[in-house]
N, C-alpha and C positions, 0 to 999 in steps of 0.2 A: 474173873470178869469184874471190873470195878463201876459196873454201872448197876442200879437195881430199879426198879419199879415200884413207888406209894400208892398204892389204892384206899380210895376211898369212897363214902356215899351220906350227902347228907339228902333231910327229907324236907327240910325248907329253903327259902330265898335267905342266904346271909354272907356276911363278908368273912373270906377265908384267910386263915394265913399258916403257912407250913413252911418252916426256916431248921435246917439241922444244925447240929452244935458237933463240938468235940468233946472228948473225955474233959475238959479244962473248964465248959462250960462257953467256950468263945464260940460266935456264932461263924459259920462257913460261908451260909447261902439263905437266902429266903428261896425259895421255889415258886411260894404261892403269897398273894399281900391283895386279894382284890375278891369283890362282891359274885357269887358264885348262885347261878340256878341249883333246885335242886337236881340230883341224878348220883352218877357215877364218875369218879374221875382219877385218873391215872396219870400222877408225875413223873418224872424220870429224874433220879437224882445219879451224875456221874461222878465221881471221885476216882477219875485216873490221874488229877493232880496232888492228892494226899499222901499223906503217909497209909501203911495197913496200919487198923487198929479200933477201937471201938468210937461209935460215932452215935449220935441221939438225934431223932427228928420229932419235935413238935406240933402237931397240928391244933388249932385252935378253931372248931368249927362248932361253935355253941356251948360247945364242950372241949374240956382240955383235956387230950391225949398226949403221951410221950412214950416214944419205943427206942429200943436201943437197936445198933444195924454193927454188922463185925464186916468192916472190911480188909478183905485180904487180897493180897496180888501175888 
């Protein structure tokens, strides 16, 4: 299945942004680029047009996070 689900939760009002990359470091997609209440939030990142192989999403919500995601088909 090459689609997966970002969960996240921030605890105040801030501007989000959550863009995945490739192994190369080029960017694919921004997901997220805009001003977010706080709560809970869940993106859908689909990658049935890629190659399989490892992939990195960024999220930038006050704080900088970076995960790595293995997509395989």
């Amino acid at each position: 299945n090459p689609t997966t689900a970002i969960k996240f939760k921030i605890d105040s009002p801030q501007f989000v942004i959550l863009d995945v990359f490739n192994v190369n470091g080029e960017k694919i997609v921004t997901l997220v680029n805009k001003y977010l209440q706080p709560g809970s939030y869940n993106f859908n990142f689909d990658g049935t047009n890629l190659a399989s192989g490892i992939y990195f999403y960024r999220l930038n919500a006050g704080k900088l996070f970076i995960k790595k995601m293995n997509l395989v088909k």
